[in-house]
N, C-alpha and C positions, 0 to 999 in steps of 0.2 A: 504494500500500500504506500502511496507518493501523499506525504504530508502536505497541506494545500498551499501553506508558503512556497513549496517548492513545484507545485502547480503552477501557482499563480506569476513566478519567475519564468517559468518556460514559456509558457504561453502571452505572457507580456512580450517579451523576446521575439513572439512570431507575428507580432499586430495587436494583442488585443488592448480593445481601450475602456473594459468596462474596470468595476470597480472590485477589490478584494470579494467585499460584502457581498455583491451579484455572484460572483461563484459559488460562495459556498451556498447561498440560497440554490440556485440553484441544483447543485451538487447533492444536498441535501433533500433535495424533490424526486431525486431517486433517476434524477433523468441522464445522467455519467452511464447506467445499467440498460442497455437497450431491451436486454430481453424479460424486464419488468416492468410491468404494467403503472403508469403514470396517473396521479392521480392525489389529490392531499387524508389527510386522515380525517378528518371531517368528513368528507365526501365517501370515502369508504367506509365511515361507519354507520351513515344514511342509507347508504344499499344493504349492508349486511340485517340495517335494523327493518329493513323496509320488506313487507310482502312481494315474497316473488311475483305474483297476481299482479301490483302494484307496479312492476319498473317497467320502463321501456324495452324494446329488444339490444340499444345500444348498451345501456345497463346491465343488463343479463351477463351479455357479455362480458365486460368492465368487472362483474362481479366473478364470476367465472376464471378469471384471469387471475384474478386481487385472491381467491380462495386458494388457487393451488400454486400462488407464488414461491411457498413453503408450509410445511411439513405445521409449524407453528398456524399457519392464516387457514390450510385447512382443517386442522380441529376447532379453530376459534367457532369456522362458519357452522360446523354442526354443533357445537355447542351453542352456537344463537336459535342456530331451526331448531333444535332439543328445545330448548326455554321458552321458544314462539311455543310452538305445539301447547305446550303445559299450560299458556297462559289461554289459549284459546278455549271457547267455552264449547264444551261438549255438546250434542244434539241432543235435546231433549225430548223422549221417547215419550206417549201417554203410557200409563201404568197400562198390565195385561191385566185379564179378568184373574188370572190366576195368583196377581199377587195379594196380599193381605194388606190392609192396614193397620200401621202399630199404633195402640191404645196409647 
């Protein structure tokens, strides 16, 4: 791993004209990593918390991406659908003739 001072040196060297700060924001946006999915934590944890039913197909995707990024993002996402599920209220059946009523 290349400490960002010494980024920020190289890359000054070839042209750039932005600012330390600008790097590492960016650098830290996950956007250095091509084959991860881009995107802030806010925003992925609006999909994760959000009804499937609910997102767009662009989303789906985006979510999809964001879940099997690692090993850690995929148990998160089933632990979120695990805890949806639970909080969801169950269908409420009428009673059958055969059950009783308790006194």
């Amino acid at each position: 791993m290349v400490p960002v001072t010494q980024l920020f040196a190289e890359i000054r060297e070839s042209g750039y004209t932005g600012s330390a700060n600008l790097l590492v924001r960016y650098l830290n946006q996950g956007r250095a990593e091509g084959d991860r999915p881009v995107t802030t934590s806010r925003h992925a944890s609006r999909l994760l918390l959000t009804k499937p039913d609910n997102l767009r197909p662009k989303e789906t995707t985006l979510l999809e991406k964001i879940s099997a990024a690692c090993p850690e993002m995929t148990a998160l996402a089933s632990l979120v659908r695990g805890f949806a599920a639970l909080l969801t209220p169950a269908a409420r059946t009428p009673p059958s003739s055969s059950t009783r009523a308790l006194p």
